[in-house]
Chimera marker file (.cmm) of the C-alpha trace (Angstrom):
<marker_set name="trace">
<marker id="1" x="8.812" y="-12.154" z="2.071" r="1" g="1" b="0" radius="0.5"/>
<marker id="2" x="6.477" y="-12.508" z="-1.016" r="1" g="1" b="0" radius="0.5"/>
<marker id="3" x="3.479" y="-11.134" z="1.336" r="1" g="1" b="0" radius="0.5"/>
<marker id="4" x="5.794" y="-7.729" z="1.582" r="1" g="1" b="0" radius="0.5"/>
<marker id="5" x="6.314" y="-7.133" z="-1.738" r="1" g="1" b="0" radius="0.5"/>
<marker id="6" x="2.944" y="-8.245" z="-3.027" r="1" g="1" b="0" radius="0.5"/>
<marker id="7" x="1.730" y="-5.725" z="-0.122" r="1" g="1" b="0" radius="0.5"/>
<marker id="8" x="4.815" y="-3.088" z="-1.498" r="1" g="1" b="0" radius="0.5"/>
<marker id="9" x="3.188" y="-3.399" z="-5.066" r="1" g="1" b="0" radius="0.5"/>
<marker id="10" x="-0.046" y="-1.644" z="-4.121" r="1" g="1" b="0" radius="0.5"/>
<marker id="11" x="0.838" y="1.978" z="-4.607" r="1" g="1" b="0" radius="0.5"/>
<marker id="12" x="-1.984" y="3.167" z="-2.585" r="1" g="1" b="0" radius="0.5"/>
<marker id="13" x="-0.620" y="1.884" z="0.581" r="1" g="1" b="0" radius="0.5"/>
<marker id="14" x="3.136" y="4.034" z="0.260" r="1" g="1" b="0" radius="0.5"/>
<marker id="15" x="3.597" y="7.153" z="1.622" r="1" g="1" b="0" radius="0.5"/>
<marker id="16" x="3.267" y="10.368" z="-0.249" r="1" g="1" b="0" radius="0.5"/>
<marker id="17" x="6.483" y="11.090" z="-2.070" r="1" g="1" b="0" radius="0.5"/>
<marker id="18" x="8.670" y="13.762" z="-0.469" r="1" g="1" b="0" radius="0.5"/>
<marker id="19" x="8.614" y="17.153" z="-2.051" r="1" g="1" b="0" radius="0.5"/>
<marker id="20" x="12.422" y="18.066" z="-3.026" r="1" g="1" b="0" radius="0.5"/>
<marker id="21" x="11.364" y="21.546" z="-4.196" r="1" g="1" b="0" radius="0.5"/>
<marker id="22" x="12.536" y="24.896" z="-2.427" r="1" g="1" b="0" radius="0.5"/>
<marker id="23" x="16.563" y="24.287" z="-1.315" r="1" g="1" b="0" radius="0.5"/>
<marker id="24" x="17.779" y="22.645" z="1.468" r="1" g="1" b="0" radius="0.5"/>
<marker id="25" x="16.676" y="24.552" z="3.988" r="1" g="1" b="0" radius="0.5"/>
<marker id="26" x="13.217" y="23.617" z="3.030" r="1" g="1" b="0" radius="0.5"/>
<marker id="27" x="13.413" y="20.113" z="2.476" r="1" g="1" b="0" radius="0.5"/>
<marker id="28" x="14.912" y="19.825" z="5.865" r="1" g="1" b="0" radius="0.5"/>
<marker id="29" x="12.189" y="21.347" z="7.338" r="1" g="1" b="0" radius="0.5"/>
<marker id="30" x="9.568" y="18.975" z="5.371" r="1" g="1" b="0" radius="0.5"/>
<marker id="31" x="11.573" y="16.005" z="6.644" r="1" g="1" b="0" radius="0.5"/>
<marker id="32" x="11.368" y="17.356" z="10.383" r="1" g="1" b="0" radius="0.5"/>
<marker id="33" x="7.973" y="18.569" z="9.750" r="1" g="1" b="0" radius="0.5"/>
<marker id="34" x="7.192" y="14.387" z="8.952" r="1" g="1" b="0" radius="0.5"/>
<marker id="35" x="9.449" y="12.472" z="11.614" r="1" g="1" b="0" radius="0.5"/>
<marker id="36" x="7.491" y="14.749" z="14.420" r="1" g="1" b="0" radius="0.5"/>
<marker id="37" x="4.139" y="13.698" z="13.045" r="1" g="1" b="0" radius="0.5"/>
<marker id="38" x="4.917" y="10.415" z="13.475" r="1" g="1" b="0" radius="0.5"/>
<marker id="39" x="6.276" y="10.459" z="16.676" r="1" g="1" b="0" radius="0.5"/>
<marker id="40" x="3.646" y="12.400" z="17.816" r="1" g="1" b="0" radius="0.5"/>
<marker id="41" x="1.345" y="10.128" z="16.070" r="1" g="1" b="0" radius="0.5"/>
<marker id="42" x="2.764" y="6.989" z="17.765" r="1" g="1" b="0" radius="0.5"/>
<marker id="43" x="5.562" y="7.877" z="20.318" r="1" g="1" b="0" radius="0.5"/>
<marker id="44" x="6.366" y="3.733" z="21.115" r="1" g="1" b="0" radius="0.5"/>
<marker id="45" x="7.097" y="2.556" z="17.941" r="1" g="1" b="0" radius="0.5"/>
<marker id="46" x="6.164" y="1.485" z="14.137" r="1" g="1" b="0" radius="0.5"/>
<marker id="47" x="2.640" y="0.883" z="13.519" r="1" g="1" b="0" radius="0.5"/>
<marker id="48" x="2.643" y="0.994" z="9.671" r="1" g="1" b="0" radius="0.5"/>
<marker id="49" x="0.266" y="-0.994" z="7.688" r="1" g="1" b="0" radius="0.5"/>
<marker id="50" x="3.213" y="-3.688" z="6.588" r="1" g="1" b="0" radius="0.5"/>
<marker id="51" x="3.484" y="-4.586" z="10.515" r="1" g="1" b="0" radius="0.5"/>
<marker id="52" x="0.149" y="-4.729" z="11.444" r="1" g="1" b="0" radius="0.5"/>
<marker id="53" x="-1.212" y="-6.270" z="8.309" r="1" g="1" b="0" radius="0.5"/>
<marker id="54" x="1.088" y="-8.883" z="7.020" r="1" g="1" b="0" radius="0.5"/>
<marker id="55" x="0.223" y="-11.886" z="8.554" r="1" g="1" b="0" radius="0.5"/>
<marker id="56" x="1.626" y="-16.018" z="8.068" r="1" g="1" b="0" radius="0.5"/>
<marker id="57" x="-2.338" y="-17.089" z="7.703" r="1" g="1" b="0" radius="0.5"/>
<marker id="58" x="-3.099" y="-14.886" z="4.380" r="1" g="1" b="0" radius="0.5"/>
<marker id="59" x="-3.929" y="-15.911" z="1.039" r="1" g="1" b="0" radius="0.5"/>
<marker id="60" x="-2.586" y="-14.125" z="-1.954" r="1" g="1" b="0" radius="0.5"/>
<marker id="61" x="-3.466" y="-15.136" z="-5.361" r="1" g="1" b="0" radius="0.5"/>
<marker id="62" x="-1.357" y="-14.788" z="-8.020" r="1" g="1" b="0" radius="0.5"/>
<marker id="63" x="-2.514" y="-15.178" z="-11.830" r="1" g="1" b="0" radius="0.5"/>
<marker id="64" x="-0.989" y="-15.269" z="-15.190" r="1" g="1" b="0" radius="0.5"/>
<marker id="65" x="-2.050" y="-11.261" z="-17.181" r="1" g="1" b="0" radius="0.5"/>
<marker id="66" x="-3.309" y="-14.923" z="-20.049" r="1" g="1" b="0" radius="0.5"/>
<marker id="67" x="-6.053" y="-15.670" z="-17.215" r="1" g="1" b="0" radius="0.5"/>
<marker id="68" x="-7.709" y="-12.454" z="-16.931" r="1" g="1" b="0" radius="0.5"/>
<marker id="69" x="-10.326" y="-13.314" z="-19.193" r="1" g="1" b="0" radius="0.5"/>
<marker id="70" x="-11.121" y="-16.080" z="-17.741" r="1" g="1" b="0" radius="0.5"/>
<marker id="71" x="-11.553" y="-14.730" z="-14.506" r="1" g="1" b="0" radius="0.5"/>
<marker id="72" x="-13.686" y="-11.895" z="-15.481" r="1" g="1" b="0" radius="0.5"/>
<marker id="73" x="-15.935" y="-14.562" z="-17.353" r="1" g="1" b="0" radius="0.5"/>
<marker id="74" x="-16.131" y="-16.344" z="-14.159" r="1" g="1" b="0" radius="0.5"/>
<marker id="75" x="-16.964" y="-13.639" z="-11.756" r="1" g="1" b="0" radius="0.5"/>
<marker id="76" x="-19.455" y="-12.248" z="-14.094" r="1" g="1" b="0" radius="0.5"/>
<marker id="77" x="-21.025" y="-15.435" z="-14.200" r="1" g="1" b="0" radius="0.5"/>
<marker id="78" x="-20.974" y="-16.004" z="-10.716" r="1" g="1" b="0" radius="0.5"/>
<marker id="79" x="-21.031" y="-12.410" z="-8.951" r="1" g="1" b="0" radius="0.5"/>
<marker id="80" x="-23.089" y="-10.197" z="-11.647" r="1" g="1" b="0" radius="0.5"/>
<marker id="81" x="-22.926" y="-6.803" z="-11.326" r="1" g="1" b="0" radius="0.5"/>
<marker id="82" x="-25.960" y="-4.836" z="-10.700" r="1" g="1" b="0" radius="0.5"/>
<marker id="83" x="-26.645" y="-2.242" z="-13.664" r="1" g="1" b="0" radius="0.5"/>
<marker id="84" x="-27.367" y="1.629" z="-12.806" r="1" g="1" b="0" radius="0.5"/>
<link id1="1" id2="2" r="1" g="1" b="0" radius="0.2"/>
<link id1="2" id2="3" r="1" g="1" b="0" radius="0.2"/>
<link id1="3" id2="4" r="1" g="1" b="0" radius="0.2"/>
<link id1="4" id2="5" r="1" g="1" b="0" radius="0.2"/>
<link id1="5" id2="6" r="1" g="1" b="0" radius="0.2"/>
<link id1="6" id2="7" r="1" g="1" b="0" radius="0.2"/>
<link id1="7" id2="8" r="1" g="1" b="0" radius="0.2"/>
<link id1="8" id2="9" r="1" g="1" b="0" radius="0.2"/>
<link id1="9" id2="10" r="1" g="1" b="0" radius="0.2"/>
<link id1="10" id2="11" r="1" g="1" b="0" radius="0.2"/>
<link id1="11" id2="12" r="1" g="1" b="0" radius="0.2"/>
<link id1="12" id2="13" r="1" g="1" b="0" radius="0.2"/>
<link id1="13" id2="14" r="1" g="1" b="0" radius="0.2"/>
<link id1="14" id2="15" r="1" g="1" b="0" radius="0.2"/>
<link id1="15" id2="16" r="1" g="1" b="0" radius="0.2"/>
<link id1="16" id2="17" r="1" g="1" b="0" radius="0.2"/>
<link id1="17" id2="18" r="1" g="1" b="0" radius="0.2"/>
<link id1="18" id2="19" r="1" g="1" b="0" radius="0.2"/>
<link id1="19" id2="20" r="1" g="1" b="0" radius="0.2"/>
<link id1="20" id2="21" r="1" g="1" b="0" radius="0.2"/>
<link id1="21" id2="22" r="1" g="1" b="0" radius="0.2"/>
<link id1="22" id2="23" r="1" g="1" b="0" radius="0.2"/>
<link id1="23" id2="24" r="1" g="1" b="0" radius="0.2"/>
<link id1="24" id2="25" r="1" g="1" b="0" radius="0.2"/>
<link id1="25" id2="26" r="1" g="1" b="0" radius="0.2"/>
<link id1="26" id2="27" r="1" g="1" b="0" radius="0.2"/>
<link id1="27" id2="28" r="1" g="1" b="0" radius="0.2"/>
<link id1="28" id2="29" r="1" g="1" b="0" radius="0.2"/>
<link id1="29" id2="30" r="1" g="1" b="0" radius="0.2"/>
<link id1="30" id2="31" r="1" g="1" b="0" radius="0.2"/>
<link id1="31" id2="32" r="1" g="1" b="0" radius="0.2"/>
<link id1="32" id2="33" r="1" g="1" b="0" radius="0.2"/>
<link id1="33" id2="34" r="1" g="1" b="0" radius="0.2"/>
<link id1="34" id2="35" r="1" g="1" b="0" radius="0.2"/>
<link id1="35" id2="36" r="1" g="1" b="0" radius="0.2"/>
<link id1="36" id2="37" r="1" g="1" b="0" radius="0.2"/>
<link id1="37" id2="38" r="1" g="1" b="0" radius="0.2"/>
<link id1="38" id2="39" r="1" g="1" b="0" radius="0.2"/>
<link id1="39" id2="40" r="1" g="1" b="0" radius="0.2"/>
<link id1="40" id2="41" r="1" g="1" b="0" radius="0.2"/>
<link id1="41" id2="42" r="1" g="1" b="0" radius="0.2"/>
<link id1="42" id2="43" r="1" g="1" b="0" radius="0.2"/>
<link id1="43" id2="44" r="1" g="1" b="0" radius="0.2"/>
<link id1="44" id2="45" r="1" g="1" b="0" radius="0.2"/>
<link id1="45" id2="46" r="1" g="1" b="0" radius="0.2"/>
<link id1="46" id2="47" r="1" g="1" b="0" radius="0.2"/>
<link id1="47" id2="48" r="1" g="1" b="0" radius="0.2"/>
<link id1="48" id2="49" r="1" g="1" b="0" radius="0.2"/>
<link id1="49" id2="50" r="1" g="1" b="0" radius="0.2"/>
<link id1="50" id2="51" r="1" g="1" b="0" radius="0.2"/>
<link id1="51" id2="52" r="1" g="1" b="0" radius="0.2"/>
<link id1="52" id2="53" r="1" g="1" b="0" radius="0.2"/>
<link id1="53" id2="54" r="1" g="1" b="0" radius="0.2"/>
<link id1="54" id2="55" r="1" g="1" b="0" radius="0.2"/>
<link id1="55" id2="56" r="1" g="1" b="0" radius="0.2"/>
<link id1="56" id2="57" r="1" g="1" b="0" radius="0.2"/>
<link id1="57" id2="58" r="1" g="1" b="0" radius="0.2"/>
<link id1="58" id2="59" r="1" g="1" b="0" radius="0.2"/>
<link id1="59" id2="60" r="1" g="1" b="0" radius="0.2"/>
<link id1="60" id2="61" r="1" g="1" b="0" radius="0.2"/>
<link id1="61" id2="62" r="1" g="1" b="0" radius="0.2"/>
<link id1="62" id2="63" r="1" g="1" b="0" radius="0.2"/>
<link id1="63" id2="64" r="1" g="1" b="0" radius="0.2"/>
<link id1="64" id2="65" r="1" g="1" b="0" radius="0.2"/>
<link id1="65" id2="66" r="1" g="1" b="0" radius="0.2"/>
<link id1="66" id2="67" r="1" g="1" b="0" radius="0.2"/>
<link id1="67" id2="68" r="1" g="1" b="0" radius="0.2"/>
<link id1="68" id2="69" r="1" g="1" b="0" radius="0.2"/>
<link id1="69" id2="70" r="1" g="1" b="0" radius="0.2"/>
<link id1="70" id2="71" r="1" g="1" b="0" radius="0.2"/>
<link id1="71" id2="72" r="1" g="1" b="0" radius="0.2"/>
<link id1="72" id2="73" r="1" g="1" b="0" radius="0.2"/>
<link id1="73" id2="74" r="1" g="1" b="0" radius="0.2"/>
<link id1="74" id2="75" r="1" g="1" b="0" radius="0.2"/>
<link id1="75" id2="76" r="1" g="1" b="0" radius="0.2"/>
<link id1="76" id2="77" r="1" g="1" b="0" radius="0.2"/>
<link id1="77" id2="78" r="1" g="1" b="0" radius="0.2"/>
<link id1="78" id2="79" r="1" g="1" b="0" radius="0.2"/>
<link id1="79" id2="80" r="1" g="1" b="0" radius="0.2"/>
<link id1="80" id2="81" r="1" g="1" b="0" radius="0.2"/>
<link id1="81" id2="82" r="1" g="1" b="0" radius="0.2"/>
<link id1="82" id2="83" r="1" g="1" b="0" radius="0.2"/>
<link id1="83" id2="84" r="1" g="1" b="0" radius="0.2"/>
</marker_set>
């Protein structure tokens, strides 16, 4: 359960927000418009990223925001980054 929200806390992984602009009539048709493309896109089922990339063998590190300098000192000691 922590896996799926740590996974739920990276924005860039949720859908677009629906657009609730025009009336009814066209947010009924946006909502349509989406549950066809996914059934088209995968007729049998859910294949979103939470199912197929949760898994019981993952790490997740969690840190205190107190230990981010630390960790920056670290991996700029460690893993330097090449200058442009």
């Amino acid at each position: 359960m922590k896996k799926l929200f740590a996974l739920e806390a990276m924005h860039d992984l949720r859908a677009p927000p629906l657009r609730l602009t025009g009336g009814p009539t066209t947010v009924l048709a946006d909502r349509l418009r989406e549950a066809w493309e996914l059934v088209r896109r995968d007729p049998f089922g859910d294949y979103s990223y939470f199912r197929r990339a949760v898994r019981p063998n993952e790490l997740f590190f969690v840190y205190a925001p107190a230990d981010r300098p630390a960790l920056r000192a670290y991996l700029d000691q460690h893993f330097p980054q090449p200058q442009p």
